[in-house]
N, C-alpha and C positions, 0 to 999 in steps of 0.2 A: 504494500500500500504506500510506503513511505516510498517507493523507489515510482512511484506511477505519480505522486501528487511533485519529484522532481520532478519528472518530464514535461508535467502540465507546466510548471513553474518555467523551465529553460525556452520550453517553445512560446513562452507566452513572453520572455524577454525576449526571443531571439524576432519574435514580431514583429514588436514595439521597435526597436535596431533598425530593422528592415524598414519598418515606415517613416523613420526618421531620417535613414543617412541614405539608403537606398539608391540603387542610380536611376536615373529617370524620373523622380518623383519631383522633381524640383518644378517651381511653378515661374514661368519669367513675370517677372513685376508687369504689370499694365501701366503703361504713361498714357496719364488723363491729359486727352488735349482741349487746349479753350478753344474759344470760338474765334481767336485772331489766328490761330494755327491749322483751325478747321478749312480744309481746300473746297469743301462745300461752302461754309458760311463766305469765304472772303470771292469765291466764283458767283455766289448770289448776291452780294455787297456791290460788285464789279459791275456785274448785269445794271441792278438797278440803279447806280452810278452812271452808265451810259444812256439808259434808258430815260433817265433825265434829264440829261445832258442834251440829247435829240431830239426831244419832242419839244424844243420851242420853251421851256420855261426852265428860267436864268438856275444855274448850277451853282457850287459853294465856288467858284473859279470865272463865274459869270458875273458884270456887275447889271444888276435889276434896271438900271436908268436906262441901258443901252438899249 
């Protein structure tokens, strides 16, 4: 009995080992990107940037009097 409650005991370390140092378990970090790094947000920025720009009313680069 005592020789069967080591084995449960070694494989129950030998587990935990496994799940912690293991190869392949490793997780790669995620980089949170904002929305000035986002190639969608600054491609829709862009759009409606021009699209203001061309339809006739004055842009931040336009002066209003003209």
């Amino acid at each position: 009995m005592l020789y069967l409650l080591a084995i449960v005991g070694a494989l129950t370390i030998a587990v935990l080992l496994w799940k912690a140092f293991g190869p392949g378990l490793r997780s790669q970090p995620t980089r949170v990107i904002g929305p000035d790094d986002d190639p969608d947000f600054l491609w829709e920025v862009d759009r409606q940037f021009r699209r203001n720009s061309t339809d006739g009313t004055p842009g931040p680069e336009q002066d209003p009097g003209d």
